[in-house]
N, C-alpha and C positions, 0 to 999 in steps of 0.2 A: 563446698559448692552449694549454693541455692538450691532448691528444688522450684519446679514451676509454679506450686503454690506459693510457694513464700515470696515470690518475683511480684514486685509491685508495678502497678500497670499508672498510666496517665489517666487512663478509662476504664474503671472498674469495668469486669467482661460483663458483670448482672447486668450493668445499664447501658450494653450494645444495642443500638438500636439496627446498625446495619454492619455486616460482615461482608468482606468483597475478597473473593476466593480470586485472583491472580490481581499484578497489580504494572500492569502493562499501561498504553496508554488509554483504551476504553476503561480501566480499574480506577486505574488513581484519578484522571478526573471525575469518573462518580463521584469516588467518596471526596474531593471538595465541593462539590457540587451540595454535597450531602452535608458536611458539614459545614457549610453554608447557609442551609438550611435549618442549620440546630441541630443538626442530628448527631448521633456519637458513633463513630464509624471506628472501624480497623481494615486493615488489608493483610492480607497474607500471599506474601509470593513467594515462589522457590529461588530465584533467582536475585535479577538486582530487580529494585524499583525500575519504573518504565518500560522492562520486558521489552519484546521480541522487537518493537519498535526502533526504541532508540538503543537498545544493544546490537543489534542482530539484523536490523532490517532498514527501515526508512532513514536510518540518520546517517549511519558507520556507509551504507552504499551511495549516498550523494555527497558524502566528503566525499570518499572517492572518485567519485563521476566528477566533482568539481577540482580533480588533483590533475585526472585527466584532461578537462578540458581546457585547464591553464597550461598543459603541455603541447596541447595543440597547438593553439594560440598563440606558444611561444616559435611553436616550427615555422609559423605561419607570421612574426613579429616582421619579416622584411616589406611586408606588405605597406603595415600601418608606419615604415619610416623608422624602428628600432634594428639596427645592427647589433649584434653579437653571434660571438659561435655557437655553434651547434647545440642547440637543448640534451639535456639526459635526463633520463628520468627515475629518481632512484625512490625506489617501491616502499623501503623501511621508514624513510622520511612521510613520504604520504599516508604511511599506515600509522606512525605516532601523531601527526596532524590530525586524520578520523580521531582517534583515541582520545586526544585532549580535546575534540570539538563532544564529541559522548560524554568523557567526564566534566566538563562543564554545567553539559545538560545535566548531568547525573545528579551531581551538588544543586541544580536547580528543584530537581522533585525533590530532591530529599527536603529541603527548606521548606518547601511547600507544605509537607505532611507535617514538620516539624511546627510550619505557622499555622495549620488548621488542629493540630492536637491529634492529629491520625496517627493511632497503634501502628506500626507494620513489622507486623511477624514474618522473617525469615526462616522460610521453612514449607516441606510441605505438606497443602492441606488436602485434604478430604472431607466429603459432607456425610453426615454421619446422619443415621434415621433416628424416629423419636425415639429420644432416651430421659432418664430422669436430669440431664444436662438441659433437656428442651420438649416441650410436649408434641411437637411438632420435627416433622423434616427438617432440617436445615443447619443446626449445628454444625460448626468445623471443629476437624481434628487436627491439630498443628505438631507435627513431628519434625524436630529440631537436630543439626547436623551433631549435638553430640547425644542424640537419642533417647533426647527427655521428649516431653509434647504435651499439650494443653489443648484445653477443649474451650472455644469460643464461640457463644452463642447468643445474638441476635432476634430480633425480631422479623429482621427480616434479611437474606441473605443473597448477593449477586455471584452469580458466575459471570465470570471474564478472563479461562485461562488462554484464549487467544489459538495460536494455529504453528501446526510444524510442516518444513519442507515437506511434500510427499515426493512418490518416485510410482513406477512404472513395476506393474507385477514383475518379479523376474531380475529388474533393473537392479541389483544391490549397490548399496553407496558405500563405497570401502574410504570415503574419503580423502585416494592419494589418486588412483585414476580416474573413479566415477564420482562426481562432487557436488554440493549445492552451494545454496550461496553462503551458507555458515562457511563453509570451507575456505572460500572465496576471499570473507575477510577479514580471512586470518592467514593469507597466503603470504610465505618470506618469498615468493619467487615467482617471477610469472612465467604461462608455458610460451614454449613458443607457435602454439597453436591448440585449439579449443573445438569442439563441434557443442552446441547448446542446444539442447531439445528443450522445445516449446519457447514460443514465440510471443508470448504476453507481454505483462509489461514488463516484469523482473528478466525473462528473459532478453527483450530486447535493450535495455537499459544494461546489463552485463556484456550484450555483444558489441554496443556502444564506446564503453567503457574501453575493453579489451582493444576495440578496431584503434581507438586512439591510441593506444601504447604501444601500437605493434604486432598486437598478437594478431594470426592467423583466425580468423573465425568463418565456423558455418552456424547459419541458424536454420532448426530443422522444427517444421509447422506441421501436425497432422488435419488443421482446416485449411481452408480456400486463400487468406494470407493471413499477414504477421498482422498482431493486436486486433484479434477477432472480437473485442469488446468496440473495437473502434467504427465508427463510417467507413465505408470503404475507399471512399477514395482519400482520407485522412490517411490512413492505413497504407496504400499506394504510396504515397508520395515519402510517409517514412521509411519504405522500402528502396525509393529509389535512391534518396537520400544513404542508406546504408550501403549501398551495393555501390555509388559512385567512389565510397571511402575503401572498398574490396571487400564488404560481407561478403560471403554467399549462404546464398536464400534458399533452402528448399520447401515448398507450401504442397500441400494433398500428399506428406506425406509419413508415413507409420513408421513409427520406428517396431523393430526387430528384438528385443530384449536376448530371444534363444539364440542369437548370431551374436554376441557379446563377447569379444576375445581381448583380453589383458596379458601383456608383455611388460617389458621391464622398459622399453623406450616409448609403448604409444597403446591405444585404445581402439580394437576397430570393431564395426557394427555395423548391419545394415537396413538401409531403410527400404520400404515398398511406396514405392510412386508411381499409381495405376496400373498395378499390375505386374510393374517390372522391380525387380531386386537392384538398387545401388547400393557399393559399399566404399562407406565412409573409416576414414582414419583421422589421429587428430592425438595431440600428448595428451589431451584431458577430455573429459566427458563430463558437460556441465546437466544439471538433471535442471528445470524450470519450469514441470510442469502443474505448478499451484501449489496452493496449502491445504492442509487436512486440518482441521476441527482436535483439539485437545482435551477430549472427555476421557480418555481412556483413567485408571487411575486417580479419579476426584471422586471416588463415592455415589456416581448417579445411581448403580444397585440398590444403596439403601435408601432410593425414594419414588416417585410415582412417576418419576421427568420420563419423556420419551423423546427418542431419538429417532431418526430417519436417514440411513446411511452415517453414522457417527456425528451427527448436525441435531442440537436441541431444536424443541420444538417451543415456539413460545407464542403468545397472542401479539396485537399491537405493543400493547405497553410492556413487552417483553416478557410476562409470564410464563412460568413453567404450570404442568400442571398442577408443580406441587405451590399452592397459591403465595406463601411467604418467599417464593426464589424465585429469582429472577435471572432471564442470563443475556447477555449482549455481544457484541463481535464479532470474530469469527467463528466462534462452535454455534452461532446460530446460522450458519452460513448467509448466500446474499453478498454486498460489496464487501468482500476482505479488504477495508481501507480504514485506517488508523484515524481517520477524523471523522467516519462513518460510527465506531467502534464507540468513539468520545462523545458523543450527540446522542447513541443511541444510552449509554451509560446515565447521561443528563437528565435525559426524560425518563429512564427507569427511575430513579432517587426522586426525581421529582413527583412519580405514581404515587412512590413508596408516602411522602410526605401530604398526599391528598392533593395535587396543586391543578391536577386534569389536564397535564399537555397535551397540546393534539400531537395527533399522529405525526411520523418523519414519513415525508416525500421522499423517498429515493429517487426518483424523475428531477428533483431541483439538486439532486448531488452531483459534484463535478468529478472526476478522475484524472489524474495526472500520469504521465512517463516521464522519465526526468533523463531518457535518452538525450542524445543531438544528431537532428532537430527533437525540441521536445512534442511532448504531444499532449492536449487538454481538450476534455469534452465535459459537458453538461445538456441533458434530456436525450429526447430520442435522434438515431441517425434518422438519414433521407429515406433508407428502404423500411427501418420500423415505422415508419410515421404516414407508408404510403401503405404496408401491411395493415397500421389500424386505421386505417379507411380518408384518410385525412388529404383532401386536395395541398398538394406541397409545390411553394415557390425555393426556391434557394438563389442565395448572393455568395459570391467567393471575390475576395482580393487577396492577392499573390505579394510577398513580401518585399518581392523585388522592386517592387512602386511606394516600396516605401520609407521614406528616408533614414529614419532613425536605424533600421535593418539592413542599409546599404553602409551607414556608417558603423553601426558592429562588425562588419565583414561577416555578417552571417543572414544569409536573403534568400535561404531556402524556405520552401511552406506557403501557406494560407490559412486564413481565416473562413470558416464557411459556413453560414447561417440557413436553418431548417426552419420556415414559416408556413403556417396554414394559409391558402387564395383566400380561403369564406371570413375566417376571423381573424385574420394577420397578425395573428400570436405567433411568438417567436414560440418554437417545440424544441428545437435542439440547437447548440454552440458547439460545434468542432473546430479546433486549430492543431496545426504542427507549424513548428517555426522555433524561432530566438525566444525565450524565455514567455512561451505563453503561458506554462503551470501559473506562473504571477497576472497574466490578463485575463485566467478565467472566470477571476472569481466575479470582474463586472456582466460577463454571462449569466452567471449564476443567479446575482441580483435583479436580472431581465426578469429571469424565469420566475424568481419569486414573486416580483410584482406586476406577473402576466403582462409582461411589455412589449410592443407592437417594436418590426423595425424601425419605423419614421421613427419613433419617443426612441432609443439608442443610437440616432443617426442626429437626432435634434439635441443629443445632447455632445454640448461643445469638447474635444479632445484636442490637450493641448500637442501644439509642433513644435519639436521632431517629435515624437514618438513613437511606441510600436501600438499602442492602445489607437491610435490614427484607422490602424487596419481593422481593428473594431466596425468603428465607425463606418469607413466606408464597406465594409462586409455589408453592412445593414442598408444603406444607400443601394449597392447592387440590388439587392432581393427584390428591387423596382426597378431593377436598369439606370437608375440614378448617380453610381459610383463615379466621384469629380474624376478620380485620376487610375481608375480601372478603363 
């Protein structure tokens, strides 16, 4: 057996110029970003390439939300003029379809790293303080699963180990009654009913999910409603939207952790909703209430970084204190979103190489739920935009005037535009409906080039479409909406 020195690299470690400690999807595209830029990069993850993303999160849960929603679809096939019998829905099928759509992806990074000449060490690392490996902070310690390990060191070094399910003081995740969404999909069976705390997006996208196959669900909110990042009446309507399908909804209200009772057939607990004690039951107990930050375990003791609640601390161009690291993601808290993660990794590599990117607008970042209906926003809602002082018009068009959304059979939702009266900048795009995660991003583009309704209402969308309700959104914000 080789030793890890005698192990010959593609990229001698001396002429590392950047080391990327996880390699999720903010890691791996820094380092082509980076090596793009000339630089000699490695990654180090414990896991597979692409991390918590495409294994665990954004990819493996919209196959299935989309296994789902072609079950729906099919219940619903007499509609659109297709006869056949009864749909079933069998779960192991839909679970090797995620699988092969993951391992596709999988073979895509890998290629990637393999065409940019990116090291990626499996295994896991740690940052190790100066030592005679580096005069400086930043060195990684790479410990490999038959328990050899190497030391790789860089000029300069990114954190990006990304974020894990959290849970509730109290709340233990045994993984067979109390679950997240790792549990989730990796399930051979589904229950016959769920209660899901926390109401976000993972959690409403899971209730989603669920309510199409069958399952029983409660969704339990400790704010005022569901998708509390959202507009609120964005938020409404995908509430309504759930509850016509048989969610049920509970909002203002806490869950009970000490009242946690586990049997052999169900889960029960209770929540406090103003005061009063209800008690919920349900086969499983979905836990959805966000992610925690992954510093534990990577070495931040042996250097100068500081943390704030288990959240690095960084400047604009991602800085830590210790000035050669850098870290991006979700351990620097802010939007936990996987293209938020990638953008912010760009512009770190890019600091690293001298190139002076400006700063990331988080205000021009859009957010998606990939429930049904879905839900898509970009900039501030109506009440943050009246909170920072801003005289606010708004336009809404309603899907159901709109053709292409009558001929989907899916004509829940609106489009709802947030403009300033004094400078008729568009501030914020909220939609729920038919497949807006895909129409936000001409939002997005508004917002970049501080664009007025009229200039999105002037510009021509073709018919049938759903991109139509764009348009006339923007037409409304003047009372101008042709067919509002």
């Amino acid at each position: 057996m080789t030793t890890y020195l005698e192990r010959k690299l593609d990229v001698p470690e001396e002429n590392l110029d950047v080391v990327v400690l996880g390699g999720g999807t903010g890691g791996y595209v820094a380092a082509i970003r980076a090596a793009q830029l000339g630089l000699q990069v490695a990654v180090v993850e414990q896991g597979k390439i692409g991390g918590t993303c495409l294994h665990k999160g954004c990819i493996p849960s919209k196959a299935l939300l989309r296994s789902a929603e072609v079950y729906s679809t099919a219940k619903r096939a007499a509609e659109f003029g297709v006869e056949h019998s009864a749909p079933g829905f069998n779960l192991g099928k839909a679970m090797e379809r995620k699988q092969k759509v993951v391992s596709q992806l999988h073979k895509g990074v890998q290629f990637l790293m393999k065409k940019h000449n990116i090291q990626v060490y499996e295994g896991i690392g740690r940052l190790m303080g100066p030592s005679i490996f580096s005069p400086q902070a930043g060195a990684v310690s790479v410990e490999f699963a038959n328990g050899e390990s190497q030391i790789l060191s860089g000029r300069y070094t990114l954190v990006a180990t990304g974020s894990r399910a959290k849970t509730l003081p109290g709340l233990d995740i045994d993984g067979h009654r109390v679950i997240t969404s790792d549990h989730a999909l990796e399930a051979e069976s589904l229950p016959q009913s769920i209660l899901i705390v926390g109401a976000g997006a993972i959690g409403v996208e899971w209730a989603s999910l669920y309510s199409d196959l069958g399952v029983q669900v409660t969704l339990v909110e400790f704010l005022p409603h569901i998708l509390p990042l959202e507009d609120e009446e964005i938020a409404a309507e995908a509430a309504r939207a759930l509850k016509k399908r048989g969610v049920k909804i509970l909002t203002n209200a806490k869950v009970l952790p000490d009242t946690l009772i586990k049997n052999a057939a169900e889960v029960t607990i209770s929540v406090d909703t103003g005061g009063t004690q209800k008690q919920l039951s349900a086969e499983k107990l979905f836990v959805a209430v966000g992610r925690e930050p992954v510093t534990d375990n990577i070495g931040l003791e042996a250097t100068e970084i500081e943390l704030n609640r288990g959240i690095i601390q960084v400047d604009k161009d991602y800085r830590t204190k210790e000035g050669n690291i850098f870290a991006i993601g979700d351990v620097i808290g802010g939007l936990q979103l996987a293209h938020v993660a990638a953008h912010e990794g760009i512009h770190a590599v890019e600091v690293m190489a001298n190139l002076h990117p400006e700063a990331i607008d988080y205000s021009m970042i859009s957010k998606c739920t990939y429930s049904r209906p879905e839900v898509a926003s970009v900039g501030l809602t109506e009440q943050q935009a009246a909170e920072q002082g801003h005289e606010v018009k708004t336009g809404k068009f309603q899907f159901r005037a709109n053709g292409k959304a009558l001929v989907f059979g899916e004509a829940d939702g609106f489009v709802k535009i947030v403009a300033d009266k004094v400078t008729d900048d568009i501030l914020g795009v909220h939609m729920v409906g038919p497949h807006v995660t895909d129409m936000i991003t001409e939002a997005g583009l508004a917002r970049v080039l501080n664009a007025t309704p009229w200039e999105v209402a002037g510009t021509v969308h073709p018919h049938p479409t759903l991109s139509e309700a764009m348009g006339e959104a923007a037409l409304a914000v003047d009372g101008m909406a042709i067919h509002g």
